[in-house]
RONUSE-564499 format. One record per atom (N, C-alpha, C): atom name; residue in one letter; x negated, y negated, z negated. Coordinates in pm, whole numbers. Example, Ala and Ser with C-alpha at 12.3 -4.5 7.8 and 13.67 -1.06 7.14 Angstrom:
! residues 2
<"N" "a" <-1319 569 -780>>,
<"CA" "a" <-1230 450 -780>>,
<"C" "a" <-1320 330 -780>>,
<"N" "s" <-1285 225 -708>>,
<"CA" "s" <-1367 106 -714>>,
<"C" "s" <-1290 -3 -787>>,
END
This chain:
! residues 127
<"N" "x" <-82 120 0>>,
<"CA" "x" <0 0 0>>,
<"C" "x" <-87 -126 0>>,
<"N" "x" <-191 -119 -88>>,
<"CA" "x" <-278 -257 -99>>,
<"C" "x" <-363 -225 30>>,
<"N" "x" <-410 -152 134>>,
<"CA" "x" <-478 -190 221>>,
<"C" "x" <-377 -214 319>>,
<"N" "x" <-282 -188 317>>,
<"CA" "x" <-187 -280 465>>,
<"C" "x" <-132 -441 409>>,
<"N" "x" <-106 -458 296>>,
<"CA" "x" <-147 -560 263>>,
<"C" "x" <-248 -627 290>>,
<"N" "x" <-379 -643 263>>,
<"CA" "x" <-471 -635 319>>,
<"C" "x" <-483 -698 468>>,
<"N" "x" <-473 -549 564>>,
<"CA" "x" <-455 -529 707>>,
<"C" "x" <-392 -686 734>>,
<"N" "x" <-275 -712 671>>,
<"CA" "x" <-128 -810 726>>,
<"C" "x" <-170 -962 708>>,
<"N" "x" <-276 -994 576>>,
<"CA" "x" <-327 -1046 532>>,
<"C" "x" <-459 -1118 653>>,
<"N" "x" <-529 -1007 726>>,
<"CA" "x" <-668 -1030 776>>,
<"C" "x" <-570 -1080 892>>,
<"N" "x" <-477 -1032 966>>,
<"CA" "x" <-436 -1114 1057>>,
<"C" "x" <-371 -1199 1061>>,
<"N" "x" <-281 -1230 964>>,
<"CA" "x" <-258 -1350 951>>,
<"C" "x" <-352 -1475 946>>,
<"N" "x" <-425 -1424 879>>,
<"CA" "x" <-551 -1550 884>>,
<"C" "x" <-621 -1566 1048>>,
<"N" "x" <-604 -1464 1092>>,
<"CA" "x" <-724 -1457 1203>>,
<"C" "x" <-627 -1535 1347>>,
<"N" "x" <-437 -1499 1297>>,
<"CA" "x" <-359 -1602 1409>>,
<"C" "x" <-345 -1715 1347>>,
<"N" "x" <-386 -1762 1237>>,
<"CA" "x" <-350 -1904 1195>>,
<"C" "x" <-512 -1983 1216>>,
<"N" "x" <-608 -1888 1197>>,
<"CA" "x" <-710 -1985 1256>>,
<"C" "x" <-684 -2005 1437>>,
<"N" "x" <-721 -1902 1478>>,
<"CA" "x" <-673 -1868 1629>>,
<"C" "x" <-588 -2024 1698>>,
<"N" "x" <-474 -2047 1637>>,
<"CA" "x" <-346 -2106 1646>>,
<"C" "x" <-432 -2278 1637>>,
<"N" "x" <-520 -2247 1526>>,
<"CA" "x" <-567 -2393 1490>>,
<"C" "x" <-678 -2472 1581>>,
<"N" "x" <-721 -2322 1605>>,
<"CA" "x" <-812 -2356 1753>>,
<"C" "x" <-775 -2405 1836>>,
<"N" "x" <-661 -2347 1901>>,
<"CA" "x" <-655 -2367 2016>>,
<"C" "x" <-587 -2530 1966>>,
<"N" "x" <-472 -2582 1891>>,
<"CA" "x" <-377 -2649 1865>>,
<"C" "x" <-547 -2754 1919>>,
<"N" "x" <-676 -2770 1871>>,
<"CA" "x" <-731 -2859 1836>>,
<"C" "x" <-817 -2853 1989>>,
<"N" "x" <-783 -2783 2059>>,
<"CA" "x" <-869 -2734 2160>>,
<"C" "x" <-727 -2839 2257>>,
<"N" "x" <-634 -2822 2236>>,
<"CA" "x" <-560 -2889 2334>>,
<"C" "x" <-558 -3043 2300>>,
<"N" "x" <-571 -3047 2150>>,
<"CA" "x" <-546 -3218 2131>>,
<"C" "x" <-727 -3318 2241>>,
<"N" "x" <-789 -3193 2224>>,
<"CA" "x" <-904 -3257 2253>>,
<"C" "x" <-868 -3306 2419>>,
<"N" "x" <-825 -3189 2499>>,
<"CA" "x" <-790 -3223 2651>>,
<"C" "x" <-718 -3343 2673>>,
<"N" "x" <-639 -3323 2581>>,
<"CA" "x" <-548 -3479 2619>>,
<"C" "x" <-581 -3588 2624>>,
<"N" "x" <-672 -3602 2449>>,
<"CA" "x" <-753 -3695 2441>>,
<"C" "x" <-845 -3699 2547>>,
<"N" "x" <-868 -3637 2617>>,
<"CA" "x" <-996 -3652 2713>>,
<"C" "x" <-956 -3744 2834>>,
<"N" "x" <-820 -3637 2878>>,
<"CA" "x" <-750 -3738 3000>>,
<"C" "x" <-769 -3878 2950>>,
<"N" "x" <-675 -3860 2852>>,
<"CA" "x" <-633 -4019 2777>>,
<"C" "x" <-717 -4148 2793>>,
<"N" "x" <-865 -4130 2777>>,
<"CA" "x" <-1012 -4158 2761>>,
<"C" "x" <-1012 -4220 2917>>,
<"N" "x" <-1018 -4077 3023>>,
<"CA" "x" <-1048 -4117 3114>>,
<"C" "x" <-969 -4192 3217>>,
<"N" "x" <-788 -4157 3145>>,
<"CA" "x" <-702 -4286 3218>>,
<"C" "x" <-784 -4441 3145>>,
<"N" "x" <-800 -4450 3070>>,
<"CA" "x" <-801 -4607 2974>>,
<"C" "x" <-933 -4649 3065>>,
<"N" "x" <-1041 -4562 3071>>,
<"CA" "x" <-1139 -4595 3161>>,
<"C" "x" <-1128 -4625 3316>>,
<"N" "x" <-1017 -4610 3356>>,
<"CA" "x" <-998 -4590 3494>>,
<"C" "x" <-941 -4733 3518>>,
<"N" "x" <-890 -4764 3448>>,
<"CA" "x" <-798 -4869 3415>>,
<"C" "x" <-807 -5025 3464>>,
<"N" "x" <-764 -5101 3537>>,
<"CA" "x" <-829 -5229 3658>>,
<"C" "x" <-900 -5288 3533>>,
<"N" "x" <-1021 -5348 3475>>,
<"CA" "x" <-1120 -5418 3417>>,
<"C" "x" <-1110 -5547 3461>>,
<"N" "x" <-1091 -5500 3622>>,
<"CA" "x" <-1134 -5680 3712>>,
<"C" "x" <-1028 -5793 3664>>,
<"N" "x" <-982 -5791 3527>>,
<"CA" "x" <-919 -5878 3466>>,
<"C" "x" <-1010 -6016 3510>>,
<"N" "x" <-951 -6143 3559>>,
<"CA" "x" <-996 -6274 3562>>,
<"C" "x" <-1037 -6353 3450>>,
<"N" "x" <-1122 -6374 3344>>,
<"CA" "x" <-1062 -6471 3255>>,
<"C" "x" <-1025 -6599 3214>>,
<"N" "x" <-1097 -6658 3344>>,
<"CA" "x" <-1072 -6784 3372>>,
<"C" "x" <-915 -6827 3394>>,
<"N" "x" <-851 -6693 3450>>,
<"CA" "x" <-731 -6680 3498>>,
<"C" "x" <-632 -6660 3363>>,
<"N" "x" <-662 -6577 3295>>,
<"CA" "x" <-626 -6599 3127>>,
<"C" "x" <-699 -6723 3057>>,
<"N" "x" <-734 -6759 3049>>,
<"CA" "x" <-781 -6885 2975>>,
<"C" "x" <-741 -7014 2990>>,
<"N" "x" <-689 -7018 3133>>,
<"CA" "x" <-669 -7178 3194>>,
<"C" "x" <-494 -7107 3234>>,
<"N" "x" <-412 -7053 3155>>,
<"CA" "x" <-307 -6981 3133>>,
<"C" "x" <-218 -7083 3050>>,
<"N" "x" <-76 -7102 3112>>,
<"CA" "x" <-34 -7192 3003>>,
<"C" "x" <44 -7106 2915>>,
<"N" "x" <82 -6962 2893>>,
<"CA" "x" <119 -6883 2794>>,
<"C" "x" <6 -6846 2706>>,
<"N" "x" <-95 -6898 2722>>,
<"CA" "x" <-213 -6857 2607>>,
<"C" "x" <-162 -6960 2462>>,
<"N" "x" <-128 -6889 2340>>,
<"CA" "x" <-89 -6952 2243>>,
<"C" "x" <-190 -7010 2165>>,
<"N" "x" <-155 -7131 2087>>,
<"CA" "x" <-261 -7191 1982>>,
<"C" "x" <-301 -7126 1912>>,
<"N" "x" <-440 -7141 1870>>,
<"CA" "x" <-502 -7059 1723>>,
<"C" "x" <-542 -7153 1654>>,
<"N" "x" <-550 -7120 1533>>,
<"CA" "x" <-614 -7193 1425>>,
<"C" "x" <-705 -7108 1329>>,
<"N" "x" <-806 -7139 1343>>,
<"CA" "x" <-937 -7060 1271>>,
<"C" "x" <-1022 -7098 1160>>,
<"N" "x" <-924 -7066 1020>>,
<"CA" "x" <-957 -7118 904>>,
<"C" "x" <-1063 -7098 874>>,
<"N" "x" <-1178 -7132 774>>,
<"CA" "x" <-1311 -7092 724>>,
<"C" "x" <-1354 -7142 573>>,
<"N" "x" <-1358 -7070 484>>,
<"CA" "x" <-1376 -7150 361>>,
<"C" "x" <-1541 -7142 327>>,
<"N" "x" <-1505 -7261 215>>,
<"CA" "x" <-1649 -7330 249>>,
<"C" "x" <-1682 -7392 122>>,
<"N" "x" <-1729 -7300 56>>,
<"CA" "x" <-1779 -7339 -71>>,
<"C" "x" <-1938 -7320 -154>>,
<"N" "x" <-1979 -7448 -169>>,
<"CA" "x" <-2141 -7516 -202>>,
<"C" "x" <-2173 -7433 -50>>,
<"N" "x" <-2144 -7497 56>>,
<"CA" "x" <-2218 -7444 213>>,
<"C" "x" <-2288 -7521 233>>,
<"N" "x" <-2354 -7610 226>>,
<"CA" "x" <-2462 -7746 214>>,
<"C" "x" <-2567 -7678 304>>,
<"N" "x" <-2600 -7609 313>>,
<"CA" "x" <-2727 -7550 401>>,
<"C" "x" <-2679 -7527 531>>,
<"N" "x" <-2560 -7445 512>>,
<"CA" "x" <-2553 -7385 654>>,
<"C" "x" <-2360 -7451 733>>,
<"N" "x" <-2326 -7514 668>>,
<"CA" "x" <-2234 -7555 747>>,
<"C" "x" <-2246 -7653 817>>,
<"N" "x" <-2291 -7733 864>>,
<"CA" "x" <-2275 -7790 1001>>,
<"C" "x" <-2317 -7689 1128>>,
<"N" "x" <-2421 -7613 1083>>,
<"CA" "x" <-2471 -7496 1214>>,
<"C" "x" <-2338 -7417 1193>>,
<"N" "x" <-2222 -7379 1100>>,
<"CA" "x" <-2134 -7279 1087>>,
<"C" "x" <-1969 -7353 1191>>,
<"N" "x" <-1968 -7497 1157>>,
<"CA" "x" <-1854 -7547 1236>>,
<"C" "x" <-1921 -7558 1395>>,
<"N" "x" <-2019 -7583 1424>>,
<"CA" "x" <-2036 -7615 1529>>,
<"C" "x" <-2032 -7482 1601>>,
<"N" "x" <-2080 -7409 1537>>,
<"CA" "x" <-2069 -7222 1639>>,
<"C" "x" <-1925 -7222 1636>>,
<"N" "x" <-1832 -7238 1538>>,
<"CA" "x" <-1677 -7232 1527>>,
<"C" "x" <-1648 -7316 1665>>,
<"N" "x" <-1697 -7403 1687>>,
<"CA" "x" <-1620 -7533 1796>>,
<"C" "x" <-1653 -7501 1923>>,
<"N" "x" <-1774 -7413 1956>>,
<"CA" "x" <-1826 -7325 2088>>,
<"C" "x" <-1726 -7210 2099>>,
<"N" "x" <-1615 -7184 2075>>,
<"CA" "x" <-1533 -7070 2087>>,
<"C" "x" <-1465 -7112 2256>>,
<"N" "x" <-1457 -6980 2331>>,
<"CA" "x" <-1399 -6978 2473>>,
<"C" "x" <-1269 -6965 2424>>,
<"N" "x" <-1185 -7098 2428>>,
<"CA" "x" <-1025 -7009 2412>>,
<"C" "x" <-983 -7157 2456>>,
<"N" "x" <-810 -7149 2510>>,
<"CA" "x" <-752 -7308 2604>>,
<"C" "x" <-758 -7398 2466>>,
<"N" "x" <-684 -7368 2362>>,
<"CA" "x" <-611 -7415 2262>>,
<"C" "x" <-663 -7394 2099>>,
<"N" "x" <-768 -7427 2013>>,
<"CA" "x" <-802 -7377 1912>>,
<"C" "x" <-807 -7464 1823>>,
<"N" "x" <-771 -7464 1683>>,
<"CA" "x" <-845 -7592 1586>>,
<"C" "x" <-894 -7499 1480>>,
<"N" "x" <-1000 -7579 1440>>,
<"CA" "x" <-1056 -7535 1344>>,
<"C" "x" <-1064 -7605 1204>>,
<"N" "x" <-1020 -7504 1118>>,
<"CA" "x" <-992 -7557 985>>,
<"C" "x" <-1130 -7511 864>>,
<"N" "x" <-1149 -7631 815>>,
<"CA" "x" <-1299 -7590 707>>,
<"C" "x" <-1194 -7624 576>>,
<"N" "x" <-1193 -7525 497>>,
<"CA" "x" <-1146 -7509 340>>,
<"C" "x" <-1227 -7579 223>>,
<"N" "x" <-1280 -7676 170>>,
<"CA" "x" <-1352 -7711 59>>,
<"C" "x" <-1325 -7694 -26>>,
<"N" "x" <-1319 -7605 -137>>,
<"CA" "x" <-1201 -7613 -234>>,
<"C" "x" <-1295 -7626 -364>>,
<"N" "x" <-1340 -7742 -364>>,
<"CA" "x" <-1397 -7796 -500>>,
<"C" "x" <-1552 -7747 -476>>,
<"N" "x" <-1595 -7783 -388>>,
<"CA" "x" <-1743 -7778 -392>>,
<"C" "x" <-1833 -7830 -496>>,
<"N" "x" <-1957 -7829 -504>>,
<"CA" "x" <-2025 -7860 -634>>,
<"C" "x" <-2136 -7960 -555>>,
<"N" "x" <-2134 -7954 -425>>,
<"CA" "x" <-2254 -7958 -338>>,
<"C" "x" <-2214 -8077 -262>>,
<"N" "x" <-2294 -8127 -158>>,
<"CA" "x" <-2283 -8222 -49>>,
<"C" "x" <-2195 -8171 38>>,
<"N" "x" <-2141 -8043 34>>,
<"CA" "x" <-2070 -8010 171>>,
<"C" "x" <-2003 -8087 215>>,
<"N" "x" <-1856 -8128 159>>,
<"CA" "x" <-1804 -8213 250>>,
<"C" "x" <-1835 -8386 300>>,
<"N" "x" <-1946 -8399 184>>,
<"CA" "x" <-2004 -8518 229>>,
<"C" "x" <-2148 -8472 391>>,
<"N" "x" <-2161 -8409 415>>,
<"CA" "x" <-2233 -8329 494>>,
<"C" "x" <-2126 -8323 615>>,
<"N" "x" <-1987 -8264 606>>,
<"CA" "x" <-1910 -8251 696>>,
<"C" "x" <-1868 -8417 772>>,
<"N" "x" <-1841 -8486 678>>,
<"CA" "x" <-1802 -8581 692>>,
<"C" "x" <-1865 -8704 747>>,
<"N" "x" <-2025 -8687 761>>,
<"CA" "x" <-2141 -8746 849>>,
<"C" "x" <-2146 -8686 969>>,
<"N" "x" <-2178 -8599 975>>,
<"CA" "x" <-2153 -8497 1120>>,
<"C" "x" <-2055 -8490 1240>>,
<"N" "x" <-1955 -8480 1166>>,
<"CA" "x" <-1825 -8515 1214>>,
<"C" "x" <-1779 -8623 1245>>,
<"N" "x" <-1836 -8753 1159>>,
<"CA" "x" <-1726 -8863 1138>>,
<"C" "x" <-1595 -8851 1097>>,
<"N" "x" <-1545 -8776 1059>>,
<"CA" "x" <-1419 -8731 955>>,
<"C" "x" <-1397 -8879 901>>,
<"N" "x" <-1240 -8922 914>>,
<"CA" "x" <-1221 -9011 847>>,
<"C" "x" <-1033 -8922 781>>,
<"N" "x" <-1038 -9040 662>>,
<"CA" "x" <-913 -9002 581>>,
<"C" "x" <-787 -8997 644>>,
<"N" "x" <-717 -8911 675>>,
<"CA" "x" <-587 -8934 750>>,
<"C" "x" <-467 -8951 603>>,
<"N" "x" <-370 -9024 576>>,
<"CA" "x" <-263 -9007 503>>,
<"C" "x" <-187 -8862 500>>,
<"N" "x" <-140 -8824 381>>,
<"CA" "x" <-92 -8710 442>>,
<"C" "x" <58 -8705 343>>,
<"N" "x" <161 -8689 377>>,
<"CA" "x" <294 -8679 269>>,
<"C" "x" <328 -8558 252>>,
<"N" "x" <266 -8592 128>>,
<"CA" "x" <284 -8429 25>>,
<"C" "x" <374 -8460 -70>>,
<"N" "x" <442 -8367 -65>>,
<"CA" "x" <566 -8354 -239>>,
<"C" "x" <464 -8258 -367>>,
<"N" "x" <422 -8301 -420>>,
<"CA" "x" <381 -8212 -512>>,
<"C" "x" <486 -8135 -601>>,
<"N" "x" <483 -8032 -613>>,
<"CA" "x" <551 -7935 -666>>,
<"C" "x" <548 -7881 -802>>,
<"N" "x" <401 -7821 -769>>,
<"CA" "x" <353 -7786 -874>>,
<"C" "x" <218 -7894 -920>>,
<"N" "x" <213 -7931 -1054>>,
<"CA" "x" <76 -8029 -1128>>,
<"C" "x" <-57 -7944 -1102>>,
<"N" "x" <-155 -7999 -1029>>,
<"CA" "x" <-275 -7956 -982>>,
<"C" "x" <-362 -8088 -995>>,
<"N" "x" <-478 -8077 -944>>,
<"CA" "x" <-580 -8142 -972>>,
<"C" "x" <-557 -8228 -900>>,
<"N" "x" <-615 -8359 -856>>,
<"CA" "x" <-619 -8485 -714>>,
<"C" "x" <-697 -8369 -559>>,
<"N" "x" <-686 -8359 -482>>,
<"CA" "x" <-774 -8332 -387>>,
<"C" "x" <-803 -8452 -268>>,
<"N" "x" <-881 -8394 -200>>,
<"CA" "x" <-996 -8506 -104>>,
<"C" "x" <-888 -8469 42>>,
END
């Protein structure tokens, strides 16, 4: 009795590996096609033709920026070399200790714009 047990046992294992093989043997083919449709695929995209696109949407490309005194003016200016129609770029100061935004603000020429805020919640003054 315990060796056909056994017996029922060794093949079961031997069609459930079997089964797992192959199951993984077919995912691989597909994936393969799959691969070689995506590769096949027209590339000769234009991008000038996307870029100078008037459905290309705005971005805005935040960056925070705290005691950056060394390296932010080289960090906005690589930000402002970005290929895209429509982008602004936003620098975060949020209580620096450093020259940064006095740094930004030579570079740039940054001047104060008004801005109408409801304060909500009691927070500190900001710049």
């Amino acid at each position: 009795m315990f060796e056909i047990f056994v017996k029922v046992y060794e093949y079961f294992i031997f069609f459930y590996a079997t089964s797992l093989i192959l199951s993984y043997l077919v995912l691989a083919i597909f994936s393969f096609i799959a691969i070689n449709k995506y590769k096949s695929y027209n590339t000769d995209i234009d991008d000038e033709e996307l870029l100078n696109s008037n459905l290309a949407p705005g971005i805005s490309v935040i960056a925070p920026a705290f005691n950056e005194e060394k390296t932010i003016i080289i960090n906005v200016k690589s930000l402002l070399t970005l290929n895209y129609p429509l982008f602004e770029v936003i620098i975060v100061n949020d209580g620096s200790k450093d020259s940064t935004l006095d740094l930004l603000i030579e570079e740039f020429d940054l001047v104060e714009a008004p801005f109408a805020y409801v304060e909500k919640i009691k927070s500190k003054p900001y710049k």
